[in-house]
C-alpha positions in Angstrom: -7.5 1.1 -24.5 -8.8 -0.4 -27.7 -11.0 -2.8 -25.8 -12.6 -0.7 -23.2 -12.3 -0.9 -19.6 -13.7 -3.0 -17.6 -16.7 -0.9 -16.5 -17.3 -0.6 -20.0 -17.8 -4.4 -20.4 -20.0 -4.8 -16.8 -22.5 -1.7 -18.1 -22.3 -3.8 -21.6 -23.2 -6.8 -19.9 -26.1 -5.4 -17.9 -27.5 -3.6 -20.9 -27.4 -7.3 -22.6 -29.0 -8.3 -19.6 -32.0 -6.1 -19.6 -32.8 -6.4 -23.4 -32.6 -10.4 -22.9 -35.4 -10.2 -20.2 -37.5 -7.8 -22.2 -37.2 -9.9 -24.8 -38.2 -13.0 -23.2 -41.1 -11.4 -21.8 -42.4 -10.1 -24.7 -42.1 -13.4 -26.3 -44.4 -14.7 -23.1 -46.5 -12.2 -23.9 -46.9 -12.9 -27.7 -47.3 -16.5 -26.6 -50.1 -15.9 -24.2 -52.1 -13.7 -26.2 -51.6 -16.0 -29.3 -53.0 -19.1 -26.7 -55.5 -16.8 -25.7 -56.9 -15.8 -28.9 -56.4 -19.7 -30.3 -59.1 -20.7 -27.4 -61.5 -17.8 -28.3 -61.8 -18.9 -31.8 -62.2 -22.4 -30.9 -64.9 -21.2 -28.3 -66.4 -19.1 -31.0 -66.2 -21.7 -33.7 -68.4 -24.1 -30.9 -71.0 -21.3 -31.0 -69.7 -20.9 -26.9 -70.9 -24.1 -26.3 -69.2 -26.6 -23.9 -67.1 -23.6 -22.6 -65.7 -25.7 -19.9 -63.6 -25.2 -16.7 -60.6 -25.5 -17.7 -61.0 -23.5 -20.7 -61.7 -20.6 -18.1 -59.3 -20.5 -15.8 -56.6 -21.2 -18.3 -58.0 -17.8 -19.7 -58.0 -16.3 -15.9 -54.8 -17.4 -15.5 -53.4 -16.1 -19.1 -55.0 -12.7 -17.8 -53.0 -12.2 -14.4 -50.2 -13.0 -16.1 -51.0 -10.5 -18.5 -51.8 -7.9 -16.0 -48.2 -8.3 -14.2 -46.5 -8.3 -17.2 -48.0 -5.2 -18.5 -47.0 -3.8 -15.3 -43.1 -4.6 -15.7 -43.6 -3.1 -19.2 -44.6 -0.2 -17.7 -41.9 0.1 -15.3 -39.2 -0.3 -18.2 -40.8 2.2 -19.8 -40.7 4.4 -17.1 -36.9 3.2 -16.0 -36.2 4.1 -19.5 -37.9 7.8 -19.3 -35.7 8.4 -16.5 -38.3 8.5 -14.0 -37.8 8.0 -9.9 -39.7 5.8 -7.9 -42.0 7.8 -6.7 -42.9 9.8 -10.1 -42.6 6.1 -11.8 -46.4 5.1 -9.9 -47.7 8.6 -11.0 -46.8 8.1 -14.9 -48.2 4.1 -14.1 -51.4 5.5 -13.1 -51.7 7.9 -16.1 -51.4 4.6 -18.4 -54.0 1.7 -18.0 -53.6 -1.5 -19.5 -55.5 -2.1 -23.5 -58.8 -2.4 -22.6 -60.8 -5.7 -23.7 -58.1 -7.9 -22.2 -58.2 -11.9 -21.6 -61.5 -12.4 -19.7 -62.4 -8.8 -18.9 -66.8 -8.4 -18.7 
């Protein structure tokens, strides 16, 4: 058939699926680090002054976030490689995430 067969269009369809999510999470991602790097050079410009509550747990917060979706990066990634399960958490454990993250001391 000129059109494909129906299995064609379903494995079309999920492969539209996948590349919308990763999408959308990378734009989460972009947007979080962006947020996170606009209240750094505010704290910065105060000379860390008045760093308040709520400046630090919306930081915590941008972290975790980070830290999970880093994670589901990696499993992509790994989904991608062809990995199993099981060899999936050895190649996750190989790979940390960047280092200097969102409220890391």
């Amino acid at each position: 058939m000129a059109y494909g067969t129906f299995e064609e269009g379903e494995a079309l369809s999920k492969a539209y699926d996948k590349v919308h999510a990763q999408l959308e999470l990378l734009s989460r991602m972009l947007g979080d680090q962006l947020e996170a790097m606009g209240i750094a050079v505010d704290l910065a410009d105060r000379d860390y002054r008045g760093e308040d509550r709520e400046h630090a747990a919306r930081l915590a917060a941008i972290q975790k976030r980070s830290a999970k979706d880093w994670e589901q990066q990696q499993k992509w990634a790994a989904e991608a490689k062809g990995l199993r399960p099981e060899e999936q958490e050895h190649d996750r454990s190989q790979q940390q995430p960047p280092s200097g993250t969102v409220g890391q001391k």
